[in-house]
C-alpha positions in Angstrom: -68.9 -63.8 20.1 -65.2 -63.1 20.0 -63.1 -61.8 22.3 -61.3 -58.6 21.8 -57.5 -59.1 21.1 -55.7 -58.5 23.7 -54.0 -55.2 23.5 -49.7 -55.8 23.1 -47.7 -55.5 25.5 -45.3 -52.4 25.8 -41.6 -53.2 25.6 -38.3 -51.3 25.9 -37.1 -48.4 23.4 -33.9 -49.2 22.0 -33.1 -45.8 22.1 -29.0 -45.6 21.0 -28.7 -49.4 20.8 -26.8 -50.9 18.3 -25.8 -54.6 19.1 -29.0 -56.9 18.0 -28.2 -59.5 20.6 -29.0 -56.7 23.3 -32.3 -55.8 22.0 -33.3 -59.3 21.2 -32.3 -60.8 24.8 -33.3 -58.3 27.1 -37.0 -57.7 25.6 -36.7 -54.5 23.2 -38.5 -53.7 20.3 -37.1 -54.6 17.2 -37.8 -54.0 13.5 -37.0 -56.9 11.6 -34.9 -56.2 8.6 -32.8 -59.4 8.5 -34.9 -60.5 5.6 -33.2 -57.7 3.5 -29.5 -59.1 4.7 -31.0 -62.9 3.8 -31.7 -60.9 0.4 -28.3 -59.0 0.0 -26.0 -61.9 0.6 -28.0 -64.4 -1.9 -27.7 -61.9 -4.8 -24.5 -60.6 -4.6 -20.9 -60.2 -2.9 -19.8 -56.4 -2.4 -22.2 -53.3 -1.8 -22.0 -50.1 -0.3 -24.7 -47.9 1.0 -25.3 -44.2 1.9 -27.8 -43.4 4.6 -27.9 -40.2 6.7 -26.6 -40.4 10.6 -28.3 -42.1 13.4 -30.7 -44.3 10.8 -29.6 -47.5 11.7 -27.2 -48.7 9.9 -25.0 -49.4 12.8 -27.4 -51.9 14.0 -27.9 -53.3 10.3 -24.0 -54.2 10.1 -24.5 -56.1 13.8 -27.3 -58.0 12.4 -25.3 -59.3 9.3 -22.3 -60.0 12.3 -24.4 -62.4 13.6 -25.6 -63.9 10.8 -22.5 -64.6 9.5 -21.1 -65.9 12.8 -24.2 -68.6 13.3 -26.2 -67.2 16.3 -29.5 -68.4 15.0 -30.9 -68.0 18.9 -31.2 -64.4 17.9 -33.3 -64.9 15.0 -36.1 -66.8 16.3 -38.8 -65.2 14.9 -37.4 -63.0 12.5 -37.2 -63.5 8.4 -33.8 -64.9 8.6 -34.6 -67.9 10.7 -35.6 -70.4 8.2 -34.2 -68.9 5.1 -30.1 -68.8 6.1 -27.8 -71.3 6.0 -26.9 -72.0 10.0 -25.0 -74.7 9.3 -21.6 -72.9 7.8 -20.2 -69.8 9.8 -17.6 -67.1 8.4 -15.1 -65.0 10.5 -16.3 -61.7 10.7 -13.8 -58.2 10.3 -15.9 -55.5 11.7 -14.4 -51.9 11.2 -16.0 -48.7 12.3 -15.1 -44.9 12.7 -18.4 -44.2 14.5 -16.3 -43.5 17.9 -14.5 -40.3 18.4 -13.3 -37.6 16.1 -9.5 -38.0 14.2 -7.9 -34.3 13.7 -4.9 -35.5 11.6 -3.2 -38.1 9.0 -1.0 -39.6 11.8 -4.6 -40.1 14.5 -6.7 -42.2 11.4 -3.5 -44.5 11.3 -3.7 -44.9 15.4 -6.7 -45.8 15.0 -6.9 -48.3 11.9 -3.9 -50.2 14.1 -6.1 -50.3 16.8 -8.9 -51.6 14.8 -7.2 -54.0 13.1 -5.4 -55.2 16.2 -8.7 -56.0 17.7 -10.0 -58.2 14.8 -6.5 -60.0 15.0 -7.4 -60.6 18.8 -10.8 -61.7 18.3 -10.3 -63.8 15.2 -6.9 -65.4 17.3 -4.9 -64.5 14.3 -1.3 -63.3 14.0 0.1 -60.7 11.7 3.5 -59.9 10.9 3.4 -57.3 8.3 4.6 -53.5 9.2 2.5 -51.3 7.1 -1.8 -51.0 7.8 -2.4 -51.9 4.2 -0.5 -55.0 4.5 -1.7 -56.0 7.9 -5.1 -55.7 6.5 -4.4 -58.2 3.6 -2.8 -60.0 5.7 -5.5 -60.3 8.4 -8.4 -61.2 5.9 -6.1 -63.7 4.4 -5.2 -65.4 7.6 -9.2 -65.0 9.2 -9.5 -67.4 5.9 -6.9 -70.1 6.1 -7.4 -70.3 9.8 -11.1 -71.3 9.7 -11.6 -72.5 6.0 -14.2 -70.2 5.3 -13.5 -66.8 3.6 -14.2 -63.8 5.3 -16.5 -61.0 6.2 -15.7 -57.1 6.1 -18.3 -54.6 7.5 -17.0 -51.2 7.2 -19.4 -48.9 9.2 -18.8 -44.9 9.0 -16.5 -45.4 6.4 -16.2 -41.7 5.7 -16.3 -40.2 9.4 -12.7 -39.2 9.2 -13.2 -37.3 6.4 -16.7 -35.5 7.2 -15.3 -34.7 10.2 -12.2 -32.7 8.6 -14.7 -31.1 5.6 -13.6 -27.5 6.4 -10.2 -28.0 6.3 -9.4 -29.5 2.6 -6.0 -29.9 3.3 -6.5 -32.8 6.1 -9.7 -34.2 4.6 -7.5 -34.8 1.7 -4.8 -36.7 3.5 -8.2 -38.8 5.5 -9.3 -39.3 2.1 -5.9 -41.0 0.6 -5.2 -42.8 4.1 -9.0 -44.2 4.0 -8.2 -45.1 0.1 -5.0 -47.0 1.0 -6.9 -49.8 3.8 -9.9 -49.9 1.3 -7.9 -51.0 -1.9 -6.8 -53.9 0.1 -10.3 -55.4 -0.8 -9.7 -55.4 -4.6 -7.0 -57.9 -4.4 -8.3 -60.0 -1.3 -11.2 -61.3 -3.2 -10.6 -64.9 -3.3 -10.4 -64.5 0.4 -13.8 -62.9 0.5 -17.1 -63.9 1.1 -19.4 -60.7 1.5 -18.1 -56.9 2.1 -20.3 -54.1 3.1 -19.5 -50.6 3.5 -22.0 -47.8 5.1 -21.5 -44.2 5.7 -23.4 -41.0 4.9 -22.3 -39.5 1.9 -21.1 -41.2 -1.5 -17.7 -40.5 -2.3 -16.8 -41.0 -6.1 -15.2 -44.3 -6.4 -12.2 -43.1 -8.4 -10.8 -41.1 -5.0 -11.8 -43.8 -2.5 -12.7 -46.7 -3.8 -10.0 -46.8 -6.8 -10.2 -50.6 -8.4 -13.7 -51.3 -6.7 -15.6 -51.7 -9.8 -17.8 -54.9 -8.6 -18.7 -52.8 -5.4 -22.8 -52.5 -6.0 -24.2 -49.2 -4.8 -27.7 -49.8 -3.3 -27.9 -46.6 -2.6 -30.9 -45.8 -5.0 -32.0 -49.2 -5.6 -36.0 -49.3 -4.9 -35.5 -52.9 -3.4 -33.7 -51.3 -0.4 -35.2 -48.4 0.2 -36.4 -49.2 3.4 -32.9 -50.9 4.5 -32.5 -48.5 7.4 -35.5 -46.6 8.8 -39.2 -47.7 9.9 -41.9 -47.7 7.4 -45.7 -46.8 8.0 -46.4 -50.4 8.3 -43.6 -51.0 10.8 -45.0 -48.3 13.3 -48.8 -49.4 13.1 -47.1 -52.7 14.2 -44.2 -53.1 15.6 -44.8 -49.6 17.8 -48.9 -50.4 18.3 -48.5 -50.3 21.9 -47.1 -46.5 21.5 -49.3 -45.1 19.4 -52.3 -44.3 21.6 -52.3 -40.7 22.8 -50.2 -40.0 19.7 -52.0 -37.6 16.7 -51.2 -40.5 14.4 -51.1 -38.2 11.1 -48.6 -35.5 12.9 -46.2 -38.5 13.6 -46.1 -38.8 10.3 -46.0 -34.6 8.8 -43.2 -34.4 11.8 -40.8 -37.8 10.9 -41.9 -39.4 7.8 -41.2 -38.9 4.6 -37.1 -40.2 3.7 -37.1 -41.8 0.0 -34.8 -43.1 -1.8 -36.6 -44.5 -5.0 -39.1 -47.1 -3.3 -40.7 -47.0 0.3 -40.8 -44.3 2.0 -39.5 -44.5 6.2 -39.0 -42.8 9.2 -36.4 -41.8 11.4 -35.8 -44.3 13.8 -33.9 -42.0 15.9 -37.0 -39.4 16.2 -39.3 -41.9 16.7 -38.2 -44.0 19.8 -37.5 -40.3 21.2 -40.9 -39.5 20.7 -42.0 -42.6 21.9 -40.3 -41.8 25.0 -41.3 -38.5 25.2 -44.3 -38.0 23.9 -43.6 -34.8 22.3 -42.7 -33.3 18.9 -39.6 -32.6 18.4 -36.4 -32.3 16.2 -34.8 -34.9 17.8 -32.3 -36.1 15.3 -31.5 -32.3 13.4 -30.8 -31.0 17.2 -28.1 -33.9 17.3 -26.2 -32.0 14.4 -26.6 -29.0 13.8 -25.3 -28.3 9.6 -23.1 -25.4 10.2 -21.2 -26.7 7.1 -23.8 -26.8 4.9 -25.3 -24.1 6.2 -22.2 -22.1 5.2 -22.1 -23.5 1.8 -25.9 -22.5 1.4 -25.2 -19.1 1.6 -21.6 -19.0 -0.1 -23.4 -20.4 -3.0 -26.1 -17.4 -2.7 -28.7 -20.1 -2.3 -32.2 -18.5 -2.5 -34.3 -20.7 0.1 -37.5 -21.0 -1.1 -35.8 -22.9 -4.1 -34.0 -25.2 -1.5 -37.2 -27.8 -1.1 -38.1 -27.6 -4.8 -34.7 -28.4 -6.3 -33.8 -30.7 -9.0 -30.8 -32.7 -10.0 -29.4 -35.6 -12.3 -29.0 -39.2 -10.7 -25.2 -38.3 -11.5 -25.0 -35.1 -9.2 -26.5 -36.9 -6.2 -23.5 -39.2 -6.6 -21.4 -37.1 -7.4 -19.0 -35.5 -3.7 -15.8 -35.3 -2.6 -13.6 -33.0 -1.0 -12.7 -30.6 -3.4 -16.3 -31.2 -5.2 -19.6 -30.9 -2.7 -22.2 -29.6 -4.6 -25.0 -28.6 -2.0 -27.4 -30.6 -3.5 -25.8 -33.4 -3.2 -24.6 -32.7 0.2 -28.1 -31.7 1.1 -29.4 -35.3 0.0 -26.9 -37.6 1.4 -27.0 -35.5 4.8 -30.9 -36.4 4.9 -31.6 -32.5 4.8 -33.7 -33.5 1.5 -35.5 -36.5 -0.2 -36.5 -37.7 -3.6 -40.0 -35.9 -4.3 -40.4 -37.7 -7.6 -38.5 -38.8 -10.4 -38.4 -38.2 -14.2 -36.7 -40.6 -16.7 -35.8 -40.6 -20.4 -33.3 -43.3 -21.7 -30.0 -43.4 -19.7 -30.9 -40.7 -17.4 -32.8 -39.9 -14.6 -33.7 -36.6 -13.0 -35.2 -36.3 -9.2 -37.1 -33.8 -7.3 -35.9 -33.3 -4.1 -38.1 -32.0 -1.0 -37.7 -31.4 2.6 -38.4 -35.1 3.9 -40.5 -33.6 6.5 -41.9 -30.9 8.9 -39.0 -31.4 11.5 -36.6 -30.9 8.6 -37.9 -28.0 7.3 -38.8 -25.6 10.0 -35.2 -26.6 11.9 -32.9 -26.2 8.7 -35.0 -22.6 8.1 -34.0 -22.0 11.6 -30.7 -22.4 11.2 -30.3 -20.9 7.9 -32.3 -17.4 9.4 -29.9 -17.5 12.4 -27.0 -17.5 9.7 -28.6 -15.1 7.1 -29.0 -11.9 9.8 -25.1 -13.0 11.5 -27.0 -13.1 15.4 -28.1 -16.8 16.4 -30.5 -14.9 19.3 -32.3 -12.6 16.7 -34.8 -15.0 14.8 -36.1 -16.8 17.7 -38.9 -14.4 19.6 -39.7 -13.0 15.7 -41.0 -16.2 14.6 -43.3 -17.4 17.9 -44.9 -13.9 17.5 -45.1 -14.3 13.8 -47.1 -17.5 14.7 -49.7 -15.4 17.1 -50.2 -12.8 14.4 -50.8 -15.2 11.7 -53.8 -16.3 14.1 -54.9 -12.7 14.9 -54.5 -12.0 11.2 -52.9 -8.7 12.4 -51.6 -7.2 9.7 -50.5 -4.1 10.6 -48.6 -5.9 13.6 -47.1 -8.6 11.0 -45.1 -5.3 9.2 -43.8 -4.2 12.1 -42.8 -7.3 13.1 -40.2 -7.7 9.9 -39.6 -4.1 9.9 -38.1 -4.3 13.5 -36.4 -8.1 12.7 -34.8 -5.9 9.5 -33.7 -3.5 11.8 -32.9 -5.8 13.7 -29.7 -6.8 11.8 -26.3 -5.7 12.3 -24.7 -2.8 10.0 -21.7 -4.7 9.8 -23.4 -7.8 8.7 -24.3 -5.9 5.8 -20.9 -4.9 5.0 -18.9 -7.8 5.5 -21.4 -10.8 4.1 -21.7 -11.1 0.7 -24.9 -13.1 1.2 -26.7 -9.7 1.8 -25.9 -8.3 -1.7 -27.7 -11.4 -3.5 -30.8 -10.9 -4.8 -33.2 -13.5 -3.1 -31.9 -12.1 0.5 -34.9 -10.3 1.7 -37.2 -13.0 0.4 -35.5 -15.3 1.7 -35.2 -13.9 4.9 -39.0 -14.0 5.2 -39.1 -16.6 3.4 -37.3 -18.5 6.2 -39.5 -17.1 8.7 -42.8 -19.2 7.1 -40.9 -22.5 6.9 -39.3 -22.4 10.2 -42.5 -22.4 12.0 -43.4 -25.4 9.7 -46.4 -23.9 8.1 -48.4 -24.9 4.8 -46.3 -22.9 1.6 -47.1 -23.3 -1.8 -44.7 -21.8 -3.9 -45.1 -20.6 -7.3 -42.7 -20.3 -10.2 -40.0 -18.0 -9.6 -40.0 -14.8 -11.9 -36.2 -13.6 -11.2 -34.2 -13.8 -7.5 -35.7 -10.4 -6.5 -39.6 -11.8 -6.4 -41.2 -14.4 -6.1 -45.0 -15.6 -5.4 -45.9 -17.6 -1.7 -48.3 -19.0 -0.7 -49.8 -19.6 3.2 -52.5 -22.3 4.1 -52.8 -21.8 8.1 -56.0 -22.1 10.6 -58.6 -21.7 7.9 -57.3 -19.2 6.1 -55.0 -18.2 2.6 -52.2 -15.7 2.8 -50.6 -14.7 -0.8 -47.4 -12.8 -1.0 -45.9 -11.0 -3.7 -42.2 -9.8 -2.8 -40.7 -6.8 -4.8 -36.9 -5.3 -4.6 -37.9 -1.5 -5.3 -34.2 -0.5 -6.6 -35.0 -3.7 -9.1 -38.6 -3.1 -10.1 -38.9 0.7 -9.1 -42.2 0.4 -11.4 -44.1 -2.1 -10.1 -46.1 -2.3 -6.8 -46.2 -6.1 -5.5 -50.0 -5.9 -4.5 -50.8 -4.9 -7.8 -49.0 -7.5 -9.5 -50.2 -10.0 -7.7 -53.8 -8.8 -8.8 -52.8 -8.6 -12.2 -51.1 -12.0 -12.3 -54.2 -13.6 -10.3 -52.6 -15.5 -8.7 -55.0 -16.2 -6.0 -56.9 -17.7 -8.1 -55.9 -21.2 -7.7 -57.0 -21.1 -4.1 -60.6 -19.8 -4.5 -62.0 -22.9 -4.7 -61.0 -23.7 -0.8 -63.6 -21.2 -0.2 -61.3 -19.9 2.8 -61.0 -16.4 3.2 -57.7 -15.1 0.9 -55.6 -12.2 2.0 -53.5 -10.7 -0.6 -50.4 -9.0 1.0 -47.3 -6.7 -1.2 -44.2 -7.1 0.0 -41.8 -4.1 -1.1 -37.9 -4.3 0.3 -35.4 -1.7 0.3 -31.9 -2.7 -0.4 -31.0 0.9 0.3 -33.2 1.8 3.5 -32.2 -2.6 4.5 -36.0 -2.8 5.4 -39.6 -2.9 4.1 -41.3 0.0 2.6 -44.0 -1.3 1.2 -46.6 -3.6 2.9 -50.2 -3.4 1.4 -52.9 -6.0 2.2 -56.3 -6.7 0.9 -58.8 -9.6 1.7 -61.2 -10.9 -0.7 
């Protein structure tokens, strides 16, 4: 009879660790991507990829650093060990903006000296020229006749300075055309070049920043490398075996799985070693940044949120961001606030689905977005843990005068002064919010105009279906009845779960609900 394997042992969390030779000498776990890096440098020269913050691409750079510079003692093991060439090393340029926040024009080019003076000292290179462009040429060009083997460059964070300025055009604009100047250097040191990589999280267009960059491959989108940065399903059943027990295995993955981009799906490594250490469910890596920017441009746009985690766009308008140009999808993708759902192709154009990646996701970026939508970050919280306790009750009487005392709730002056309570989809989208925030089941149907809309609940066992009406819209209608009419329920019957039919009727006038008819059949 054979032994049981022994169970494997635990080891430490990399939790914020970026340097591979510190996880691989002092006894971390490690996910082992250097077989994509093996893979990157044998098919091609120059790439850039977008990723969301705090998903490991920090760490990715550092493990093509030490590829490149020969240290095979930190690849025993790993994919890389027998398939790259140990034999021939390359000097290494390694630029990041991940540290600190640059207000102004005149702090990015402090900083780029300072980078590039510390490649200079580390590569025991000399460089004479005055201006940062030049120094950079220079520097690449001298890391190459010095050692007889071109060079590296790993840009990491390549569009912090910028991010960082968003809201104020006029500086982003000047980070923009200071970044543009260092990264055209590239263009013309290409004999000098071996392998370039560039990481951030959003795609600028390559005519602003990356002017002359043609052969610089996006792998962005590129199924191969989907799972670049991240930890798939396989990854955590193995790598993280020893963490797992004690864990609900399938809420790991509603709560962190779920990023896409075109091929296999991963988590956030950031989330999970926190849970790991934890051993609780939470948003982790949304609480690290909170999106007041896009939160703002949500509701200047008059976004209606239930459409936010159904949306779709082209291939081209994912790609398509800049300063003057951030089109919230696009924004919303990069950022990691959505994922690719599914995708639809015809010849020479594609069209994605996006969706909320995850649970996490979803119920914090409702948060936020209710805190913004009634003006008082203290108003939505108590509502929607006693929203949760009614649902279980299936008190309905208590769930109207829950939202009629959030509605009232509200600031008079909010009314006045935000445009975002004139739209439409406001009130449905308000409770709406509520639904997703506490990271419940919805099905949403298709949308008949901005003022209604159809939703569905799946919670402990039973069905909720809401019809929402604007009564200065539809003075004719009542929302129970047209949800009777329209059957929608009907799609749900087979469950065989009890299915409560509740009308919804808003007031733009009275800002409140007077309407709220249930019926359970």
């Amino acid at each position: 009879m054979t032994a049981p394997a022994a169970p494997t042992a635990r080891k430490k969390l990399p939790i914020g660790i970026q340097n591979l030779r510190e996880i691989r000498e002092d006894g971390h776990y490690y996910v082992d991507k250097s077989g994509l890096a093996v893979d990157l440098v044998h098919s091609g020269k120059c790439y850039f990829l977008s990723r969301p913050r705090r998903f490991g691409k920090s760490l990715f750079l550092d493990t093509l650093k030490q590829m490149f510079e020969g240290k095979r003692s930190l690849f025993h093991g790993l994919a890389a060990d027998e398939r790259w060439d140990w034999s021939r090393t390359h000097p290494v340029i390694r630029i990041s903006f991940g540290g600190g926040v640059l207000k102004d024009r005149a702090a990015l080019d402090e900083r780029l000296g300072e980078l590039l003076q510390d490649n200079q000292d580390r590569l025991g290179v000399s460089c004479t020229h005055t201006s940062l462009s030049g120094r950079f040429a220079q520097l690449i060009a001298q890391a190459h006749a010095q050692t007889g083997q071109t060079a590296v460059v790993l840009v990491d964070e390549y569009d912090k300075p910028i991010l960082d300025n968003i809201t104020d055009s006029a500086v982003a604009l000047e980070m923009r055309e200071g970044l543009k100047d260092i990264y055209s250097v590239l263009k013309d040191a290409d004999e000098h070049l071996r392998f370039v990589f560039i990481t951030g999280v959003s795609k600028f267009s390559k005519v602003s920043l990356f002017s002359g960059l043609n052969h610089l491959k996006d792998i962005t989108l590129d199924p191969r490398y989907s799972a670049i940065c991240g930890y798939t399903d396989a990854d955590v059943d193995t790598v993280f075996a020893p963490e797992l027990p004690g864990l609900d295995r399938e809420e790991v993955r509603r709560w962190y799985n779920g990023y896409n981009w075109l091929g296999e799906g991963v988590y956030n490594p950031f989330d999970m070693l926190l849970l790991f250490d934890r051993r609780e469910f939470k948003p982790y890596w949304f609480e690290t940044g909170t999106p007041t920017f896009l939160i703002k441009l949500l509701a200047q746009a008059q976004t209606f949120t239930p459409d936010i985690g159904r949306l779709v766009a082209t291939e081209t308008l994912l790609s398509t961001f800049d300063v003057d140009n951030i089109p919230p999808e696009a924004l919303m993708f990069q950022a990691g606030y959505l994922t690719i759902d599914h995708v639809w192709r015809i010849p020479g154009r594609m069209e994605v689905t996006l969706k909320y990646p995850n649970l996490e996701v979803q119920a914090s970026l409702n948060d936020s977005l209710l805190q913004y939508l009634v003006g008082n970050p203290s108003i939505p919280g108590p509502h929607i843990g006693r929203l949760y306790r009614l649902l279980q009750a299936q008190d309905f009487e208590g769930l109207r005068t829950l939202f009629q005392a959030f509605f009232a709730s509200i600031p008079h002056d909010w009314y006045r002064s935000n445009p975002m309570a004139q739209f439409e989809g406001y009130w449905a989208s308000i409770f709406y919010s509520h639904f997703a925030a506490l990271g419940l089941d919805i099905r949403l149907e298709d949308t008949t105009n901005k003022g209604r809309i159809d939703m569905a609940v799946l919670f402990n066992g039973q069905v909720f279906v809401f019809e929402f009406k604007v009564v200065e819209l539809v003075p004719e209608g009542r929302a129970l009845q047209q949800i009777k009419d329209m059957r929608y329920a009907d799609k749900y019957r087979a469950r065989g779960e009890p299915i409560h039919l509740v009308g919804v009727e808003f007031s733009k006038n009275d800002r409140n609900i007077v309407g709220f008819e249930v019926e359970t059949g």
